[in-house]
C-alpha positions as CSV (number, residue, x, y, z in Angstrom):
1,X,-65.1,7.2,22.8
2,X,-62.5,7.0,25.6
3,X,-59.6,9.1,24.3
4,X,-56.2,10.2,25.2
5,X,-56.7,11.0,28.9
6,X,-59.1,8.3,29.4
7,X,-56.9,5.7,28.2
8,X,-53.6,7.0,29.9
9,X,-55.0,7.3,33.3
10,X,-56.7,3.8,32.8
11,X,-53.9,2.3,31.6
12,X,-52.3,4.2,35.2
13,X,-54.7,2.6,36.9
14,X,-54.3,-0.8,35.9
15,X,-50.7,-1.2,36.2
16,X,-50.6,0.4,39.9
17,X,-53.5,-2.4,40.7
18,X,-51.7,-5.3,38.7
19,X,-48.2,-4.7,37.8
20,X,-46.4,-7.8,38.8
21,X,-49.3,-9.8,38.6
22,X,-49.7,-13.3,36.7
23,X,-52.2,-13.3,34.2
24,X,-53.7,-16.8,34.9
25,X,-56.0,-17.2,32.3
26,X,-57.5,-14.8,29.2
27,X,-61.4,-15.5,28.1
28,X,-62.5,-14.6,25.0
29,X,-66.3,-13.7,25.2
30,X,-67.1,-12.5,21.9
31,X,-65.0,-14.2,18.7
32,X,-65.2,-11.5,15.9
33,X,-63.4,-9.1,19.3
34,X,-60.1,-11.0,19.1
35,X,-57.8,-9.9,15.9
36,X,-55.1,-12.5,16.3
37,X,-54.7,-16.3,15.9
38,X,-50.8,-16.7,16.8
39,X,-49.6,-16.4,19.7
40,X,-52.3,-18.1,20.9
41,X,-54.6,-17.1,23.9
42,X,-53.6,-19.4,25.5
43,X,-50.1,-18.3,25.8
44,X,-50.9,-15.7,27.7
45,X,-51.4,-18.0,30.7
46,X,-48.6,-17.7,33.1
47,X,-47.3,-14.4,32.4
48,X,-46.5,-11.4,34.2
49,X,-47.8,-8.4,34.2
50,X,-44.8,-5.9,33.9
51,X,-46.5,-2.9,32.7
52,X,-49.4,-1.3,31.5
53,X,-49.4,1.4,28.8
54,X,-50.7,3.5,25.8
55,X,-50.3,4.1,22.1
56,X,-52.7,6.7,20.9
57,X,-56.0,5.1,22.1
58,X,-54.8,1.4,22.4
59,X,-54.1,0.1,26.1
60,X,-50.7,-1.5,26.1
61,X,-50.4,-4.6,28.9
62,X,-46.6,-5.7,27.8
63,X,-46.4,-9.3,29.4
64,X,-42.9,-9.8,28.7
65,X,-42.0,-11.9,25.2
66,X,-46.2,-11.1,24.4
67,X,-47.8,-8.2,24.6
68,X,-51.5,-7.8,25.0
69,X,-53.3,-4.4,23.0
70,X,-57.1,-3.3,23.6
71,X,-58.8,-0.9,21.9
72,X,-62.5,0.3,23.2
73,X,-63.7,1.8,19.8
74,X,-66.6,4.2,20.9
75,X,-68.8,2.2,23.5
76,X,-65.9,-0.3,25.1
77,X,-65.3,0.0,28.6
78,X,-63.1,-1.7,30.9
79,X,-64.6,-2.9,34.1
80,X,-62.6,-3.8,37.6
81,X,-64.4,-7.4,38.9
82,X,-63.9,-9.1,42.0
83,X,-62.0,-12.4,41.6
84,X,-63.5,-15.0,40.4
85,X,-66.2,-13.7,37.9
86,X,-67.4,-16.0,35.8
87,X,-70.8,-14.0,34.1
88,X,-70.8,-13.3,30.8
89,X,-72.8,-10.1,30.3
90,X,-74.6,-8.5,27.2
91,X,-71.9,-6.9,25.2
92,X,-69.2,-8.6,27.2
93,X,-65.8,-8.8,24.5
94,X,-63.0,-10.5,27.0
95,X,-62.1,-10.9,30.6
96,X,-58.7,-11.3,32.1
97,X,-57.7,-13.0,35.1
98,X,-55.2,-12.4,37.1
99,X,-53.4,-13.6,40.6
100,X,-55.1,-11.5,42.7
101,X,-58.1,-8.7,41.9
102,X,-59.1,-7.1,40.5
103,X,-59.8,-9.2,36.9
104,X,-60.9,-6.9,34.1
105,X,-63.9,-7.4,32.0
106,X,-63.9,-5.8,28.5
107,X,-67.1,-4.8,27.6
108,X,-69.7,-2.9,24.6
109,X,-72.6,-0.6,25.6
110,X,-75.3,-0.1,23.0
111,X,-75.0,-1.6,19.9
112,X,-72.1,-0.9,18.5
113,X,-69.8,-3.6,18.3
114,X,-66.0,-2.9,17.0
115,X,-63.7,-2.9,20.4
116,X,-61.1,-5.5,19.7
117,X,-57.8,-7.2,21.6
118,X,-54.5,-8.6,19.9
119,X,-52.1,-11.1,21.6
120,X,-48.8,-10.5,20.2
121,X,-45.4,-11.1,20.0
122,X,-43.2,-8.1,21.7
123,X,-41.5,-7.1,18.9
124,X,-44.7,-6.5,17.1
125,X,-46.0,-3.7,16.2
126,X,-49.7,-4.6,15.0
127,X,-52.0,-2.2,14.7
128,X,-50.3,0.6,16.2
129,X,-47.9,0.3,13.4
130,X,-50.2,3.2,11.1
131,X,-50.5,5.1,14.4
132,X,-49.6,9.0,13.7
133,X,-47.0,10.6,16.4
134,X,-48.1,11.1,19.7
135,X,-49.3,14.6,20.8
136,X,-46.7,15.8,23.6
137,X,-43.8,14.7,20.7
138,X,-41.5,17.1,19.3
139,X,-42.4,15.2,15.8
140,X,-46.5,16.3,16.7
141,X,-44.9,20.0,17.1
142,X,-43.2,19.8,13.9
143,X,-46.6,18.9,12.0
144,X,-48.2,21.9,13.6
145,X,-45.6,24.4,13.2
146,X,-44.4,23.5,9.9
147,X,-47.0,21.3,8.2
148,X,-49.2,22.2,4.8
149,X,-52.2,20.1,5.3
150,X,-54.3,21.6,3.4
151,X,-57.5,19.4,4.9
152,X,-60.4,20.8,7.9
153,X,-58.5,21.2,11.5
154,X,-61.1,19.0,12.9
155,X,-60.4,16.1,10.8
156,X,-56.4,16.4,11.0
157,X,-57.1,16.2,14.7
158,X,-59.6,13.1,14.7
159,X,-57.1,11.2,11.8
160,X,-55.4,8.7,13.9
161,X,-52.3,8.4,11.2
162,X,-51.7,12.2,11.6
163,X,-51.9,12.3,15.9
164,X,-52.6,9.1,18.0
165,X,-55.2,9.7,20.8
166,X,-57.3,12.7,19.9
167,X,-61.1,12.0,19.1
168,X,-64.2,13.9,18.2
169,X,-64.7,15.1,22.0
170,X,-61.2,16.8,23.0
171,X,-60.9,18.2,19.6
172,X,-63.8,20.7,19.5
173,X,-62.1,21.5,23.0
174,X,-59.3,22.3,21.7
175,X,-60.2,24.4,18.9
176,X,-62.6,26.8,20.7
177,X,-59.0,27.0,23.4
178,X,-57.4,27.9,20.5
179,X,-60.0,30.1,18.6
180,X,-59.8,28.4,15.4
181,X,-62.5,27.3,13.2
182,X,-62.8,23.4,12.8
183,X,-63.6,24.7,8.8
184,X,-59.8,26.0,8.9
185,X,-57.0,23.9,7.5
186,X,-53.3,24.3,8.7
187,X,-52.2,25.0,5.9
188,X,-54.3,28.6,6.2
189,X,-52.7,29.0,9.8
190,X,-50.3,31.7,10.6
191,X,-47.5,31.4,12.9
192,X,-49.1,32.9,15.9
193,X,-52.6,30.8,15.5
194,X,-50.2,27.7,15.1
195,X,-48.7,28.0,18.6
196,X,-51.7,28.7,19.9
197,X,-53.4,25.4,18.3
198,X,-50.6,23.6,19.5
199,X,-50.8,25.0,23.0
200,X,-54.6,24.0,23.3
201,X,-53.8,20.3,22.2
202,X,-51.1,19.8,24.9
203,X,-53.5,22.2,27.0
204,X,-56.5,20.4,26.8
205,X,-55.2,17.0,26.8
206,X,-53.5,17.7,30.0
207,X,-56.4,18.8,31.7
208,X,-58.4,16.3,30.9
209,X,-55.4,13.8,32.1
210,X,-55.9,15.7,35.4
211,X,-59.4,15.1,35.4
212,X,-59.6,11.6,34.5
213,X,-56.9,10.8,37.1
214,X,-58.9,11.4,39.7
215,X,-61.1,8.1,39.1
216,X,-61.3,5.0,40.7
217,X,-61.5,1.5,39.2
218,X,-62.4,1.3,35.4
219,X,-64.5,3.3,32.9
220,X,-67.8,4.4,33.2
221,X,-70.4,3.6,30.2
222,X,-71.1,7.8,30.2
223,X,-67.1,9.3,29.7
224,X,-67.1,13.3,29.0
225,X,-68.5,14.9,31.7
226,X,-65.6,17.4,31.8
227,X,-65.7,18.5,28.5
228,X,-66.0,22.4,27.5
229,X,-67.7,22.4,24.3
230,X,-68.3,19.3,22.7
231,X,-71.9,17.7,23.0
232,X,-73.1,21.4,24.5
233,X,-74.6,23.1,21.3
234,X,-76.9,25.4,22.1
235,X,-76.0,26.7,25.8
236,X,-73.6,29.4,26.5
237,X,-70.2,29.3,25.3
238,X,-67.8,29.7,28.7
239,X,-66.0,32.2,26.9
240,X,-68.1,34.6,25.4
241,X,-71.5,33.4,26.4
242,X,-72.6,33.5,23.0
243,X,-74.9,29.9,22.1
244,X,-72.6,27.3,21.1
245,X,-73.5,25.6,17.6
246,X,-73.2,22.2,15.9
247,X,-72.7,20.6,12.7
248,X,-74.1,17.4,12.5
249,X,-72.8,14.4,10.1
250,X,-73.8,10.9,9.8
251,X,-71.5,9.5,13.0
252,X,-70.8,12.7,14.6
253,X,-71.1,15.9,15.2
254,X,-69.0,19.4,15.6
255,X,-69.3,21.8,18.3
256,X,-68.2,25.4,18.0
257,X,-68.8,29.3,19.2
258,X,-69.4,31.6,16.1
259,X,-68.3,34.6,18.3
260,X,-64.8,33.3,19.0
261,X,-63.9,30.7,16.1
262,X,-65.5,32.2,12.9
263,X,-66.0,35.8,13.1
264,X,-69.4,35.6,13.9
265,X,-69.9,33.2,11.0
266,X,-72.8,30.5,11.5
267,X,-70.9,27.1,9.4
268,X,-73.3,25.1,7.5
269,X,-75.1,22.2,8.6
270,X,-75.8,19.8,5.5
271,X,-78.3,17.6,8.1
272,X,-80.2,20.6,8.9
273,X,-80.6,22.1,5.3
274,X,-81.9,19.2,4.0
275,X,-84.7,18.8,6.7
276,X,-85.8,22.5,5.4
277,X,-86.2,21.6,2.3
């Protein structure tokens, strides 16, 4: 799922291609994708794009008294056409036109279908409304530093209400950075390990920011690459060189070095157990 640092530079992307631009015409391509009925689609027509932004994982496109929000969910990508496309393609969710190229195409790989757009009015907030704070705020810090939440780090990190923008891959990252377990909860945390968590969020997330800024154009259908952990179970962790471990769920997995997160300590993986039995 495209996260923090592949949204922001996206959404960096976009504006420098198509700030200023008039959105001439917004086409739905898949119905259950669009959230709103008022203000119409058709409003959109005529606008102008005066910037493009983010809000956790949502892209932002604020089109002056509307704004326009898309979230990719896990296999949405956006796509940079030449002008003029008119193809709907498998998985396709919307496509937006504007005065001059490129016009983005929204679209699902695989099978999973749950990206979705919103036309709004600007002082909405929609569904960024239960968004948690963002993760270079001094209101994130304060959750770290001072919080009791008594819950697994790696699902604080994934909750969207608690911190907007981090997902499943850039939070195994920044555990191993900060040598915590994904078991631990913050409310277990002493002061030191805290700024050290809190470090490897800001860390992490602005290296992958650095990373992602380097592309051209949209997303790619494969996102990830640059990650340090996550998705690498069994190769060498790059710290220690001890093999990296999973834990696998129903929709996910966690990735994590026993040498430098639990003490040596092999976590249990439910999935696994049961195929031994």
């Amino acid at each position: 799922m495209p996260e923090l640092p592949e949204i922001q530079a996206l959404a960096e992307r976009i504006d420098a291609a198509l700030s200023g631009a008039t959105l001439t015409r917004a086409e739905p391509l898949a119905f259950s994708a669009l959230k709103t009925v008022s203000p119409s689609v058709e409003e959109l027509g005529g606008k102008g794009l005066r910037s493009v932004g983010r809000r956790g994982k949502f892209l932002v496109m604020d089109l002056g008294n509307l704004r326009l929000l898309v979230h990719l969910s896990q296999a949405g990508r956006v796509i940079f056409e030449a002008a003029g496309a008119t193809s709907r393609p498998k998985g396709a969710v919307a496509r937006f036109h504007f005065e001059r190229e490129p016009t983005l195409l929204i679209k699902e790989f695989g099978t999973e279908r749950k990206a979705g757009w919103w036309v709004m009015s600007a002082g909405e907030e929609g569904p960024v409304a239960k968004l948690g704070p963002d993760p270079f705020s001094q209101e994130f810090a304060q959750v770290i530093l001072d919080g009791d939440d008594p819950g697994r780090l790696h699902s604080l990190l994934r909750d969207q209400r608690r911190v907007a923008g981090v997902g499943r891959g850039y939070s195994d990252d920044i555990l191993h950075r900060a040598k915590v377990s994904p078991y631990r909860s913050l409310a277990s945390l002493d002061g030191q390990e805290r700024a050290r968590l809190l470090d490897a969020v800001r860390s992490v997330l602005t290296d992958g920011l650095e990373v992602e800024r380097r592309r051209t154009g949209g997303l790619p259908p494969k996102l990830g690459d640059h990650w340090i952990v996550h998705g690498r179970a069994g190769t060498p962790c790059p710290a220690c060189r001890a093999d990296l471990r999973r834990v696998s769920y129903e929709s996910h997995e966690v990735t994590y070095c026993p040498a430098c997160q639990t003490g040596g300590r092999i976590l249990a993986d439910r999935r696994l157990s049961r195929l031994l039995k």
